[in-house]
C-alpha positions as CSV (number, residue, x, y, z in Angstrom):
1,X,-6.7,-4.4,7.3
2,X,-8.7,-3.2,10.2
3,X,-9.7,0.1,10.8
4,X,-12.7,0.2,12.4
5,X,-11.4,2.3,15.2
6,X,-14.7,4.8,15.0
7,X,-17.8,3.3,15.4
8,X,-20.9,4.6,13.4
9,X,-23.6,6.2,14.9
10,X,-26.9,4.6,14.6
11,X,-27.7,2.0,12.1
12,X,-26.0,1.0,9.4
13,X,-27.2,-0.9,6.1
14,X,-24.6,-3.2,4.8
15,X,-24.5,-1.5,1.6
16,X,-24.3,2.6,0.9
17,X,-22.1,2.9,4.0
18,X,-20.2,5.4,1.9
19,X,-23.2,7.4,0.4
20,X,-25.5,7.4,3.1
21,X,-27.2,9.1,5.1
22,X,-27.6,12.5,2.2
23,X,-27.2,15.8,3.5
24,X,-29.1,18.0,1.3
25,X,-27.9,20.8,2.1
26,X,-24.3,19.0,0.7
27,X,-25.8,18.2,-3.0
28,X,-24.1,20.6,-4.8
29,X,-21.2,21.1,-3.4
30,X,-20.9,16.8,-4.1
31,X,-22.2,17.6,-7.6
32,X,-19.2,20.1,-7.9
33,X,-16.8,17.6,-6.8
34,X,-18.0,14.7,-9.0
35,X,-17.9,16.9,-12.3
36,X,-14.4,18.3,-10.6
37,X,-13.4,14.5,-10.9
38,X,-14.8,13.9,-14.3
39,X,-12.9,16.5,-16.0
40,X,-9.3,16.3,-13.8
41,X,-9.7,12.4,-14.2
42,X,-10.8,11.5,-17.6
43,X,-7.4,12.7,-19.1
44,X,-5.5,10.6,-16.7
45,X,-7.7,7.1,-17.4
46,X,-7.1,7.6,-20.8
47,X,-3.3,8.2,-20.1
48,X,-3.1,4.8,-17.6
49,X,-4.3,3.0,-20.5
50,X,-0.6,3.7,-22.4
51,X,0.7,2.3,-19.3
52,X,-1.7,-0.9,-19.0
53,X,-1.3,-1.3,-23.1
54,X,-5.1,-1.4,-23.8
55,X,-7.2,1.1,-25.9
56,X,-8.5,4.0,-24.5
57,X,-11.7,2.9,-24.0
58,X,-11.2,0.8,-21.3
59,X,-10.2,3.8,-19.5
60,X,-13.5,5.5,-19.5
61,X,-15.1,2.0,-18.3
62,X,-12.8,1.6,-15.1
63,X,-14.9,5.1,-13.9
64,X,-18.4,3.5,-14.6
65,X,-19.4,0.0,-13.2
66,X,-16.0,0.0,-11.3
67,X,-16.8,2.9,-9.7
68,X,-20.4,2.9,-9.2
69,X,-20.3,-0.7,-7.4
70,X,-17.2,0.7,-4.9
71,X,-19.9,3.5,-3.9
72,X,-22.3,1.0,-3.3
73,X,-20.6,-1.4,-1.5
74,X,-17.8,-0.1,-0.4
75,X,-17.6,1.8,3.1
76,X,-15.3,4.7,3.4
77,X,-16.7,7.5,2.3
78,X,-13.5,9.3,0.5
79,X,-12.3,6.7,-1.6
80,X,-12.0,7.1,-4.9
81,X,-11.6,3.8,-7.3
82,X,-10.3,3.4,-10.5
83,X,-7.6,2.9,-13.0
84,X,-4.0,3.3,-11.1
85,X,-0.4,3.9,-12.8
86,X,1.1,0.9,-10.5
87,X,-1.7,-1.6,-10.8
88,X,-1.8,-0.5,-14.9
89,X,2.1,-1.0,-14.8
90,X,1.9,-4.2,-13.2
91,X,-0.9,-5.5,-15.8
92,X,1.5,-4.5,-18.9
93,X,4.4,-6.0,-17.6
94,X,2.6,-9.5,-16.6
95,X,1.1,-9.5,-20.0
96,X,4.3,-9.3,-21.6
97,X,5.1,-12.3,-24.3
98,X,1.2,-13.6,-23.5
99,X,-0.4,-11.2,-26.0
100,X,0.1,-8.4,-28.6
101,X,-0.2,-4.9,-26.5
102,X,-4.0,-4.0,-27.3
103,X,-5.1,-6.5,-28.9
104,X,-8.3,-8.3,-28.3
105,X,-6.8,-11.2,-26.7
106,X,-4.4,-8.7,-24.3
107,X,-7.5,-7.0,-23.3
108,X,-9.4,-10.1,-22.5
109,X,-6.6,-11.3,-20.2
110,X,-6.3,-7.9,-18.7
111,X,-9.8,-8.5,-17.9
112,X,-8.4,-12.0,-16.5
113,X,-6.6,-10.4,-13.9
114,X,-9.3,-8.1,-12.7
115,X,-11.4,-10.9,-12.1
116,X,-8.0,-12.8,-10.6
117,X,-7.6,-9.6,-8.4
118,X,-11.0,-9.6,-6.9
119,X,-10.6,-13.4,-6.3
120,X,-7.7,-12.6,-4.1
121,X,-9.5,-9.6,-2.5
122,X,-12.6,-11.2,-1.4
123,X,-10.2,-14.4,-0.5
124,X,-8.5,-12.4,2.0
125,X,-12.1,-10.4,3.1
126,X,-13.2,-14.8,4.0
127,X,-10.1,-16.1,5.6
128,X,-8.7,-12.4,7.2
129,X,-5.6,-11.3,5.2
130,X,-6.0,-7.9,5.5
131,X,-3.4,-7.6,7.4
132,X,-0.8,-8.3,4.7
133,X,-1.3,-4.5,3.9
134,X,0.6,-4.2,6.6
135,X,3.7,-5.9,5.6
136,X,4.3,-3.1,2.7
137,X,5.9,-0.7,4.4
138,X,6.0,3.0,3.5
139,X,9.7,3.4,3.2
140,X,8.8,0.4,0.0
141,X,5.9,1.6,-0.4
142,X,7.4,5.0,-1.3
143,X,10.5,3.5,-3.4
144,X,7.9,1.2,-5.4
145,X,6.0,4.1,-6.5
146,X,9.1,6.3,-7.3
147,X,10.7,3.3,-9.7
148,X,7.3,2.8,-10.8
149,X,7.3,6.2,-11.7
150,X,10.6,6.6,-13.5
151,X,9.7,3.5,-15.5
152,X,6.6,5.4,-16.6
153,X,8.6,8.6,-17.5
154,X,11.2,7.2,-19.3
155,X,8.5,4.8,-21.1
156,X,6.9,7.9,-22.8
157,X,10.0,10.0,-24.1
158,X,9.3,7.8,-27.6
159,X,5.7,9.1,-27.7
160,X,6.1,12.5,-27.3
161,X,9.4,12.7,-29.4
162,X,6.8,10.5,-32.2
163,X,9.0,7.7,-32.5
164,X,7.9,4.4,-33.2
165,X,10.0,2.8,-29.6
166,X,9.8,-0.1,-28.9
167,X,11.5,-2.5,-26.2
168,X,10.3,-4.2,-23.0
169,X,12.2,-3.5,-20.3
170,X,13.4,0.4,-19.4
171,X,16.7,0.3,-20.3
172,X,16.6,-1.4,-23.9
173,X,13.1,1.4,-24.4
174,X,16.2,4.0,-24.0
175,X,18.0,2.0,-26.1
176,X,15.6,1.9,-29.2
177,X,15.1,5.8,-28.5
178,X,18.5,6.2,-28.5
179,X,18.6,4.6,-31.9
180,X,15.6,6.3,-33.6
181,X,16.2,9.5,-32.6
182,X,16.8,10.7,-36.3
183,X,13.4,10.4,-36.6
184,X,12.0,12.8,-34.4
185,X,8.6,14.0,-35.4
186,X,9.2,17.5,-34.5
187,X,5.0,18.6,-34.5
188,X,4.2,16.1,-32.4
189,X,7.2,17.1,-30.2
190,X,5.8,20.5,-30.4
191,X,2.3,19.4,-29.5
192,X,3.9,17.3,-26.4
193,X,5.6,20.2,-25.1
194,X,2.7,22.5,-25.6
195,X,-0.2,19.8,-23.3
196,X,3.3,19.9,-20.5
197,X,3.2,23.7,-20.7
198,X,-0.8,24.2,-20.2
199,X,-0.8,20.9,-17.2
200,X,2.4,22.5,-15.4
201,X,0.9,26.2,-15.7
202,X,-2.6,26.0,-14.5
203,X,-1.4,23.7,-11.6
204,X,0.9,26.5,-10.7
205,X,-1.8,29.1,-10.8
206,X,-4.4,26.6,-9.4
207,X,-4.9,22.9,-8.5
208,X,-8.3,23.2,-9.3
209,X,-7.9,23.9,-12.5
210,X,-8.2,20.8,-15.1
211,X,-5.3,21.4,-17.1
212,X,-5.1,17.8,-18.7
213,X,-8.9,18.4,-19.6
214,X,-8.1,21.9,-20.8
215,X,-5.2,20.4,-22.4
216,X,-6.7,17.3,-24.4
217,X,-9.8,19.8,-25.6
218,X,-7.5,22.1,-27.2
219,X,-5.5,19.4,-28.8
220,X,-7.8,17.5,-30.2
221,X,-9.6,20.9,-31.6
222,X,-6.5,22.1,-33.0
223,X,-5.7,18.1,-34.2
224,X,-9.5,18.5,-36.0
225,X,-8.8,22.3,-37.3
226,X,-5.4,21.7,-39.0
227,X,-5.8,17.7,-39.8
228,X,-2.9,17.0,-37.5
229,X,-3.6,13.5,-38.5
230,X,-1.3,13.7,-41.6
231,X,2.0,15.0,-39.7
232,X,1.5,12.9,-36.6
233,X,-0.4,9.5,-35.1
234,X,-3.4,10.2,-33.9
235,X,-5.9,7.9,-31.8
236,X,-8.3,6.8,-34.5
237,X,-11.6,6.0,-34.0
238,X,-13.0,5.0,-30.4
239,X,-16.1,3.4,-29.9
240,X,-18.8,4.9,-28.1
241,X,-21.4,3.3,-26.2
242,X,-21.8,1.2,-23.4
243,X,-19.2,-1.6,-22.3
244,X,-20.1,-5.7,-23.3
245,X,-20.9,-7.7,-20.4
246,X,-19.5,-10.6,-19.8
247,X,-16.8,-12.8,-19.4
248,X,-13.2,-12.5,-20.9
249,X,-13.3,-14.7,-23.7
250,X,-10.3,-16.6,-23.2
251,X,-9.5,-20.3,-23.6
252,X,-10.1,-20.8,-19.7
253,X,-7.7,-23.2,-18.3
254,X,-5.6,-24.0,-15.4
255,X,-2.4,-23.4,-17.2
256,X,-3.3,-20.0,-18.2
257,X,-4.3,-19.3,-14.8
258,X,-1.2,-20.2,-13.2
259,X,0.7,-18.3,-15.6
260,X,-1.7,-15.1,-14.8
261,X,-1.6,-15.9,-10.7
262,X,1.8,-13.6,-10.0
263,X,0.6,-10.6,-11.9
264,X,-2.7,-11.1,-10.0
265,X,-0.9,-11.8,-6.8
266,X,1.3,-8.4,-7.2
267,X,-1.8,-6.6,-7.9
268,X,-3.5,-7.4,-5.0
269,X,-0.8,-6.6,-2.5
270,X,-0.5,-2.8,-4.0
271,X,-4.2,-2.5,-3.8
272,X,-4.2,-3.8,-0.3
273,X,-2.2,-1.3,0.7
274,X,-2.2,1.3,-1.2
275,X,-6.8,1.5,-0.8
276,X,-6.0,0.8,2.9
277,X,-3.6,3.6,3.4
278,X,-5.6,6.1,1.6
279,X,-8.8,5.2,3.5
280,X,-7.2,5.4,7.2
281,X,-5.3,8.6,6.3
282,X,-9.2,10.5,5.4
283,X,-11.0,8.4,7.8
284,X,-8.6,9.5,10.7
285,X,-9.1,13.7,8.8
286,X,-12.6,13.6,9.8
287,X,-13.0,11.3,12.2
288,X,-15.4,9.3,10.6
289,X,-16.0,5.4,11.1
290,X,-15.3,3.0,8.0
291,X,-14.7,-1.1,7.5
292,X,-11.6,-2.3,5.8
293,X,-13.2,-5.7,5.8
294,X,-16.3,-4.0,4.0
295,X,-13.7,-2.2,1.7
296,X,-12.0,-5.4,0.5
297,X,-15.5,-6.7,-0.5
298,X,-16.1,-3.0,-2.4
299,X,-12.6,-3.4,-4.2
300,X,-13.4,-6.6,-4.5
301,X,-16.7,-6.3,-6.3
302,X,-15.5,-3.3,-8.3
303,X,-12.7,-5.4,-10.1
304,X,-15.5,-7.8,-11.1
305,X,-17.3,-5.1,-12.8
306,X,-14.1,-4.4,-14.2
307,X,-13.6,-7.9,-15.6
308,X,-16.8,-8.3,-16.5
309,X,-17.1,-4.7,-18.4
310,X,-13.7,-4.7,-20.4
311,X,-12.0,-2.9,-18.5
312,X,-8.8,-3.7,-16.5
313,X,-7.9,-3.7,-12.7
314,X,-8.7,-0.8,-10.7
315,X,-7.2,0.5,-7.2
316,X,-7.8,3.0,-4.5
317,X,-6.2,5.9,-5.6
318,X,-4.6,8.6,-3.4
319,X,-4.4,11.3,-6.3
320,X,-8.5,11.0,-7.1
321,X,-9.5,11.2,-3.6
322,X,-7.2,14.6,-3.1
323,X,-8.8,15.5,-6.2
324,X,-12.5,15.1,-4.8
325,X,-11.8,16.3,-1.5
326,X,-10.2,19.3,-2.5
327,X,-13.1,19.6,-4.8
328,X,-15.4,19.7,-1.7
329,X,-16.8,16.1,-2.1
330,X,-17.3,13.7,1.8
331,X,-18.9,11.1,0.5
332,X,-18.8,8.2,-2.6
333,X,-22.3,10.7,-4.2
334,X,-19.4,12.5,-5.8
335,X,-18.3,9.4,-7.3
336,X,-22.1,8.5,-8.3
337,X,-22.4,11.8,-10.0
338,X,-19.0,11.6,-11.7
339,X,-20.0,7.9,-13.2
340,X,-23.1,9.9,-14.5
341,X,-21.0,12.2,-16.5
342,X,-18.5,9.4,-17.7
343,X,-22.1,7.9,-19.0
344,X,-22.6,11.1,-20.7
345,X,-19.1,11.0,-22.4
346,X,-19.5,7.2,-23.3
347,X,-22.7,7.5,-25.1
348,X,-22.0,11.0,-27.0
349,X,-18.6,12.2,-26.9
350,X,-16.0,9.5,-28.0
351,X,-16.5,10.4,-31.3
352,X,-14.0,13.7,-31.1
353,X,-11.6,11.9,-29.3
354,X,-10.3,10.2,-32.7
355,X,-8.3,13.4,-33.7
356,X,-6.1,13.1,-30.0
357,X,-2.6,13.0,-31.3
358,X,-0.7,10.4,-29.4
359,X,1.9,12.5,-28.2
360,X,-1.1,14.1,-26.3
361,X,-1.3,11.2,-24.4
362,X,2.7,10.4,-24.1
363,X,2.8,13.8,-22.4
364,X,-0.2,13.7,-19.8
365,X,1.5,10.0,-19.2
366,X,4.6,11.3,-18.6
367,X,3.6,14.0,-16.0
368,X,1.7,11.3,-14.3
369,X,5.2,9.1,-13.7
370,X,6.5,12.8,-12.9
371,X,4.3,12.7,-10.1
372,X,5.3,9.6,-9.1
373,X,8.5,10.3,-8.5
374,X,8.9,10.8,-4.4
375,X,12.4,12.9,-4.4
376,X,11.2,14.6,-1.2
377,X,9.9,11.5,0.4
378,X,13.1,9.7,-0.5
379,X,15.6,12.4,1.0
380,X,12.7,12.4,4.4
381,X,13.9,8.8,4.4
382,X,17.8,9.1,3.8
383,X,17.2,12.0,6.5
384,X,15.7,10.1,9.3
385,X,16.6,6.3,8.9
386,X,19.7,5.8,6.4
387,X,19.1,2.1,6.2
388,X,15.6,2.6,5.6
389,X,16.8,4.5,2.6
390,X,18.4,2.1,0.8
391,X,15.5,-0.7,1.1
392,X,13.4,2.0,-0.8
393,X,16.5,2.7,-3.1
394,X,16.9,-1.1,-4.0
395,X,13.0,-1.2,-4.6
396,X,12.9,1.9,-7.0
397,X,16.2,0.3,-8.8
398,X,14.7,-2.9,-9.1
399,X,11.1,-1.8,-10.4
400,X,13.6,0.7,-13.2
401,X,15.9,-2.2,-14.5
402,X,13.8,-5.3,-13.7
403,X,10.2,-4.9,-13.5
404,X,7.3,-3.8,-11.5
405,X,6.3,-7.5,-10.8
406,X,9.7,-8.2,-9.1
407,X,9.5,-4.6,-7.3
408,X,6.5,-5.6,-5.5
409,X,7.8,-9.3,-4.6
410,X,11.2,-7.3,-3.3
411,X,9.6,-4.8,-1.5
412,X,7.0,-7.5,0.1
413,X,10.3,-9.3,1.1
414,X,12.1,-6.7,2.1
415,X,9.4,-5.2,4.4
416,X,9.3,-8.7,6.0
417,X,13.0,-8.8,6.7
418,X,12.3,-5.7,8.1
419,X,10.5,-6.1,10.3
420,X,12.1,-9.7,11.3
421,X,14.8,-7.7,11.8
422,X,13.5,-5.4,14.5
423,X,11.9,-8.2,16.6
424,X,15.4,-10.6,15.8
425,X,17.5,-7.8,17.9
426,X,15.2,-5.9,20.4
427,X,16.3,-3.1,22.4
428,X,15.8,-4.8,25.6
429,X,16.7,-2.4,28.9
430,X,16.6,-2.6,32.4
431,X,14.7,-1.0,34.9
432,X,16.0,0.5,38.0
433,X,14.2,3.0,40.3
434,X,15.2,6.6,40.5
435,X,14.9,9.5,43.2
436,X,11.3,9.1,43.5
437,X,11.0,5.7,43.3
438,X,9.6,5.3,39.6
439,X,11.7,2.9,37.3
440,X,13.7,4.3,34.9
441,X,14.7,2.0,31.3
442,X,18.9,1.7,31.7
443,X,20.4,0.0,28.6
444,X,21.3,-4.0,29.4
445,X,25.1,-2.9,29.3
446,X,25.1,-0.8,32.5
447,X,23.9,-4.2,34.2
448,X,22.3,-1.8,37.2
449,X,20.5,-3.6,39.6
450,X,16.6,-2.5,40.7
451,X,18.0,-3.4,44.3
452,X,20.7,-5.4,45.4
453,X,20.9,-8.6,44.0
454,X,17.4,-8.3,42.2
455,X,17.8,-7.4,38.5
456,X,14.8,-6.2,36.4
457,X,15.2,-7.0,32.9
458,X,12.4,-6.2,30.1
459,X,11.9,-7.6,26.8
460,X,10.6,-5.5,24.3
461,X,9.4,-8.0,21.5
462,X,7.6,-11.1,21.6
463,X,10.0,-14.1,22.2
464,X,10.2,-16.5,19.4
465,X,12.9,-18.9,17.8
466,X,14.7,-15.8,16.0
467,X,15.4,-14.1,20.0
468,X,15.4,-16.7,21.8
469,X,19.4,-16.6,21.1
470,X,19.7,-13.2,22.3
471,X,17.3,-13.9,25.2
472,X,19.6,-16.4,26.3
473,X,22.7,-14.1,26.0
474,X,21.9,-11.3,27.7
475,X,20.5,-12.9,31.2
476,X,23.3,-15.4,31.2
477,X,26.1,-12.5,30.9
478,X,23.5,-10.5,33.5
479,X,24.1,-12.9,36.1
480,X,27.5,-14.1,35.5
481,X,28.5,-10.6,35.9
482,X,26.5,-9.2,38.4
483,X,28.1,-7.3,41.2
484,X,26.8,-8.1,43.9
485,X,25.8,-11.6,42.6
486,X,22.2,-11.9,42.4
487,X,19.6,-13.3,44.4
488,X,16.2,-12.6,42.0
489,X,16.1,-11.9,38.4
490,X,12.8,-10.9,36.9
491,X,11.7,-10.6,33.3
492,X,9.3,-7.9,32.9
493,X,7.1,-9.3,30.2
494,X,4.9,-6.6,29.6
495,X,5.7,-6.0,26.1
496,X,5.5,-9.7,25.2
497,X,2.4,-10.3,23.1
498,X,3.6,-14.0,22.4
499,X,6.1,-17.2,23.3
500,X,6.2,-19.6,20.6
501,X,7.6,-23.3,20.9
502,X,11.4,-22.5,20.7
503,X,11.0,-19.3,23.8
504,X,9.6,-22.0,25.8
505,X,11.6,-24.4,26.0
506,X,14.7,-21.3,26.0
507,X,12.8,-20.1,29.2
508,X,12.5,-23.3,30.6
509,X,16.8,-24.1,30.2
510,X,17.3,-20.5,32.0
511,X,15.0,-21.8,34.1
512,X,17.1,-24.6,34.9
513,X,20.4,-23.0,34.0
514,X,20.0,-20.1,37.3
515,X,18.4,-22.0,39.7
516,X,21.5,-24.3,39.3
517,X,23.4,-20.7,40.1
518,X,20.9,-19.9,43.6
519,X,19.2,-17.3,41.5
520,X,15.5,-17.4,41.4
521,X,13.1,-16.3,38.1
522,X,10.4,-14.5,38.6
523,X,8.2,-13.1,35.9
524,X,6.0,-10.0,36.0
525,X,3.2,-8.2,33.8
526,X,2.9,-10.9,31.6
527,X,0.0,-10.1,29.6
528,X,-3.2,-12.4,30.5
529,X,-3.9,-13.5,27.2
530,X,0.1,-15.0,26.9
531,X,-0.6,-16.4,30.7
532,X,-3.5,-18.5,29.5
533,X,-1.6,-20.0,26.4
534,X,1.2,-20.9,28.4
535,X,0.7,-20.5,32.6
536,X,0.3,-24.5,32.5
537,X,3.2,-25.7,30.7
538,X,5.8,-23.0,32.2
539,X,3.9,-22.8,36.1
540,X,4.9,-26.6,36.3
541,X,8.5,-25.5,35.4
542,X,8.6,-21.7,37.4
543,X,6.5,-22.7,40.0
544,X,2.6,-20.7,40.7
545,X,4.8,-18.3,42.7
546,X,6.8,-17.1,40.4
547,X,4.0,-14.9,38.5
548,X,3.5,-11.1,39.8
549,X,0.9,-8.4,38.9
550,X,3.6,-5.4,39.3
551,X,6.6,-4.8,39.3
552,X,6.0,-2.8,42.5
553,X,4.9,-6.7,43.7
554,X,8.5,-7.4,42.8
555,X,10.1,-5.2,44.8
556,X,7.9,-5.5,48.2
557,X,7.9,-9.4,48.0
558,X,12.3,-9.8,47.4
559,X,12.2,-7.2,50.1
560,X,10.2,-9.2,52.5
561,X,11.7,-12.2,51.4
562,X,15.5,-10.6,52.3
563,X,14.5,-9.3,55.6
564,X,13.2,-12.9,56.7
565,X,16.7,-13.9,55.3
566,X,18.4,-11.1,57.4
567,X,16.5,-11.7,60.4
């Protein structure tokens, strides 16, 4: 993760980087944003915490400490942290088989793997692993979040239908909904289609209007007025108040930790990527400076206060930072002021939330997996790079029928393969001049020569044991079938950042392997930092001649060096 791309004006305290400095004249239009947040958000914390299997509490308490610590330590300006449908879907399905779903002992180890999170986050902030965000690409990236959000979707149908459910994985939840569905509790059906109708129709009329707030009010008054309670499940009581602090209280022990280290593992990779994307994508909007370093101790620190407070892990997420900056809010002061009204709600407002029918919930859940769903970013895909598409497609497939942990493993592997494959079979060319005398890129199979008998060949990736084949192949069938035969081959190495080991020594047999044919090997535009790792152990082989600046150095000196032939 680096990002620091534009750098801050003036000075800079290590924490604040995201609040500071205030612009008065910007206070209420940041005051607007935050209460914006607070009432577009609240509905949707309490709706991750059906996915994440703890009570609705916990919710509430990833957009306090959480929050309020990101602000403060965190460095971009636009990013908004808290509870996330893929981190929350990740948490349920690691905890499954460890721990009744919200119990006390499930929501102590989902505090576990906050605090298991954070240790990975700040690990990678000390030792520079940052740029594993990297390595999710955003063809996976988009598949990940589309399975995640099916699984979500499909997960809720027993909630707003009232059934009882059950089932782990997605296709055996079908199954029991399948079974049950005899039992349909047809009010709370009713009241689930009546929270989709309101959410669906004021985003339609507006965006900024807080339909899930507008929603879950109305429910619950009509829940209160007509004791809903007796025709449907409702939420029950919900503590009020101000989170415990302290630690998880588990039975700490190695075992448990290594049982916990995958979830924790697959967490951190989505939030790597997932914060870092979202803050390079509003940095870049406004041009504004930020630290992805500085960010992975803010995400880091935040989790802590979400282990520490009860709560579970939180994320970066892209929908809350629309949701602010549509709002009007440029800096983390929205986030302060919407952590102010969250107090507000903790401390007097819980109480109403016991008459929330359930399918209330099931339904602002299922809109959120809706949402989710990438049909448009999926077709972009199958548009533009068909076998892009179906790495995304096997993601979203495996995330639907096996689980989110082994989607994020998959899609981690498969973005690595990925990219292997790009730098295993490079488009390599070769450059010849045109009319005017600049070099043109030819493909390899042409075999067109720069000048007679001198052969300009560029490789486009750095050269390492997975290449080096293909390095070898294409200059030995270059000069075997070169017509006329040539005199000079050079590599242009311009575009190779690195020569590991196994290039070396495949360097040093061409090496070998044409001066044995009369053709000489030149090298050109190797970058200086891959001269000074290897000039001493291939100059010995190559010879300090063999090294040019230019390719224009090229030309003139197998120019000079045929007319002293000719002559």
């Amino acid at each position: 993760m680096r990002s620091d791309n534009h750098k801050p004006k003036g000075f800079r305290l290590p924490i604040l980087q995201g609040v500071l400095p205030i612009d008065r004249a910007r206070l209420p239009a940041e005051l607007v944003a935050g209460i914006t947040l607070a009432a577009l958000a609240i509905p949707e914390v309490m709706g991750y915490t059906k996915i994440s299997g703890t009570p609705v509490i916990t919710g509430l308490y990833t957009m306090l400490i959480p929050m309020v610590l990101f602000a403060i330590f965190g460095s971009s300006r636009h990013l908004v942290v808290g509870a996330d449908s893929a981190t929350a879907a990740i948490l349920s399905a690691g905890l499954v088989g460890l721990a009744s779903t919200g119990s006390n002992e499930y929501v102590a180890l989902a505090a576990v793997l906050a605090l298991m999170a954070a240790g990975f986050l700040l690990l990678a902030r000390i030792i520079g692993l940052g740029f594993l965000a990297d390595f999710l690409s955003r063809t996976v990236l988009i598949g990940f979040l589309t399975g995640v959000g099916i699984q979500v979707a499909l997960g809720e149908i027993s909630g707003m239908l009232g059934l009882k459910g059950g089932g782990h994985g997605t296709l055996e939840k079908i199954w029991n909904d399948l079974q049950q569905i005899e039992q349909v509790n047809f009010p709370a059906l009713a009241i689930a289609v009546s929270v989709l109708i309101v959410i669906v129709g004021s985003e339609r009329i507006s965006k900024k209007i807080p339909g899930a707030l507008i929603a879950v009010i109305g429910a619950v008054v009509v829940s209160w007025v007509f004791d809903l309670g007796a025709y449907m499940p409702v939420l029950g009581s919900v503590p009020g108040g101000l989170p415990h602090i302290g630690l998880p209280d588990v039975h700490w022990s190695w075992e448990l930790v290594g049982k916990l280290a995958p979830t924790a593992f697959a967490m951190f990779v989505v939030i790597l990527a997932q914060s870092a994307a979202t803050s390079r994508a509003y940095a870049a909007r406004y041009n504004e400076a930020f630290s992805e370093n500085t960010d992975l101790i803010g995400l880091g620190l935040a989790n802590i206060g979400a282990g520490l407070s009860g709560a579970f892990v939180v994320n970066g997420s892209p929908t809350k930072t629309q949701m602010v900056d549509s709002a009007g809010g440029r800096s983390q002061l929205s986030l302060l002021f919407t952590a102010l009204i969250v107090l507000l709600v903790l401390l007097f407002l819980t109480g109403p939330l016991a008459y929330m029918p359930e399918a209330v919930l099931s339904a602002v859940v299922f809109l959120i997996g809706i949402d989710l769903i990438d049909f448009k970013g999926m077709h972009s895909i199958f548009v533009q790079r068909r076998s892009e598409f179906w790495v995304a497609l096997i993601t979203a497939l495996m995330v639907v029928f096996v689980g989110v942990e082994q989607g994020i493993v998959l899609a981690m592997v498969l973005s690595l393969i990925d990219h292997t494959r790009r730098g295993y079979h490079p488009k390599n060319m070769l450059l010849v001049p045109g009319h005017s005398g600049v070099l043109h890129a030819k493909p390899v199979a042409t075999r067109e020569q720069a000048l007679p008998g001198l052969l300009i060949y560029r490789f486009t990736h750095s050269m390492y044991y997975a290449n080096t084949q293909q390095l070898s192949e294409e200059i030995t069938h270059l000069v075997n079938h070169a017509r006329p035969p040539l005199r000079w081959l050079c590599i242009d190495a311009s575009a190779v950042d690195d020569i590991d080991y196994s290039a070396g020594k495949t360097l040093r047999a061409l090496h070998g392997l044409l001066q044995q044919q009369g053709v000489h090997l030149v090298v050109a535009q190797m970058l200086e930092d891959v001269k000074e790792e290897r000039r001493h152990a291939l100059r010995k082989v190559f010879g300090k001649h063999a090294y040019y600046d230019t390719l224009e150095d090229v030309l003139h000196a197998y120019r000079k060096k045929v007319d002293a032939t000719v002559s």
